[in-house]
N, C-alpha and C positions, 0 to 999 in steps of 0.2 A: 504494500500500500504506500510506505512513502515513498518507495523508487517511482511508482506511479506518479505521486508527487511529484517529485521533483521532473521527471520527464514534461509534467503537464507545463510545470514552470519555466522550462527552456524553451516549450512552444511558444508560449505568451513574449518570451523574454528575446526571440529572433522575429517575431512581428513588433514588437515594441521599436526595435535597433533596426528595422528592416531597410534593407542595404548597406548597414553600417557593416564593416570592418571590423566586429569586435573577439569574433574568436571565442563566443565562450565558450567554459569547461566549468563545470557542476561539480562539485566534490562533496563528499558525505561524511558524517561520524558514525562509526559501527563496528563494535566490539574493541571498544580501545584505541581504532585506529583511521584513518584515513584514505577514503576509495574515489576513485573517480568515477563518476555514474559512464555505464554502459561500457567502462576502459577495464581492462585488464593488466595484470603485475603489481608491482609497490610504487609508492608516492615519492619521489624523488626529497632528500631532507630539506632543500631549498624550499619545496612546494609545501612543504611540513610546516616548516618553519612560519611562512606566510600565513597559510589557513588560520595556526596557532594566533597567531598577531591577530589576526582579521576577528578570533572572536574576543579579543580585548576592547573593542574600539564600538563605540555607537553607530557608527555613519558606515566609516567603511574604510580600509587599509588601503594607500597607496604608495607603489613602489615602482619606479619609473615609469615604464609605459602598461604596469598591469593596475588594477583595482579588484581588489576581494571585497567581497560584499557578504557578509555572513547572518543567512537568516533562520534566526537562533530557536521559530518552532519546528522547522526540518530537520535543525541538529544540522547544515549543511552550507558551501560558503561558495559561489559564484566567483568565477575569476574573468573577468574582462580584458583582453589582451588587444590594447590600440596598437598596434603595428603598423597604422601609416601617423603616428603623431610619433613628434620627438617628445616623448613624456607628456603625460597628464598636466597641461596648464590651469592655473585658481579656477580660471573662469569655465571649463569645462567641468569644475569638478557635480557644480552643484545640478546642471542639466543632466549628467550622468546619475546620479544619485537619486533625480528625481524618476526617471526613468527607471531604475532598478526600482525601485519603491514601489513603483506601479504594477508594474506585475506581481 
């Protein structure tokens, strides 16, 4: 059921960004440890590291050109990968944010 979730949430969440560039990847909490929905193998400790952060923070973790967005009833944290921006600038932050919100 929540993988269902979360699936449902990436749909909403590639019409939201539709034609945007953003690359995401869904990652989950489940048994101690960190999965990427639908991916197979282990979580790289970089991406560990990040999720970890992302559920510190209210809004949402940013590290150069990614943003974790961590939504704390899925147990689960969204990573937004802008690859045609040179980093995340102020003024995109809070359009992106409201955006993830939305869905």
């Amino acid at each position: 059921m929540k993988l269902e979730r979360l699936r449902l949430y990436q749909q909403e969440l590639l019409q939201e960004f539709d034609g945007e560039p953003i690359n995401p990847a869904i990652y989950y909490f489940y048994r101690e440890g960190w999965h990427l929905l639908d991916g197979e193998g282990k979580v790289s400790l970089r991406i560990v590291k990040a999720l970890n952060e992302s559920t510190r923070t209210t809004q949402a973790y940013f590290a150069g050109r990614e943003c974790w967005f961590h939504l704390e009833l899925l147990q689960a944290t969204v990573r937004i990968n802008l690859s045609g921006a040179k980093g995340i600038r102020q003024r995109t932050k809070p359009a992106l944010l409201e955006k993830l919100q939305k869905c």
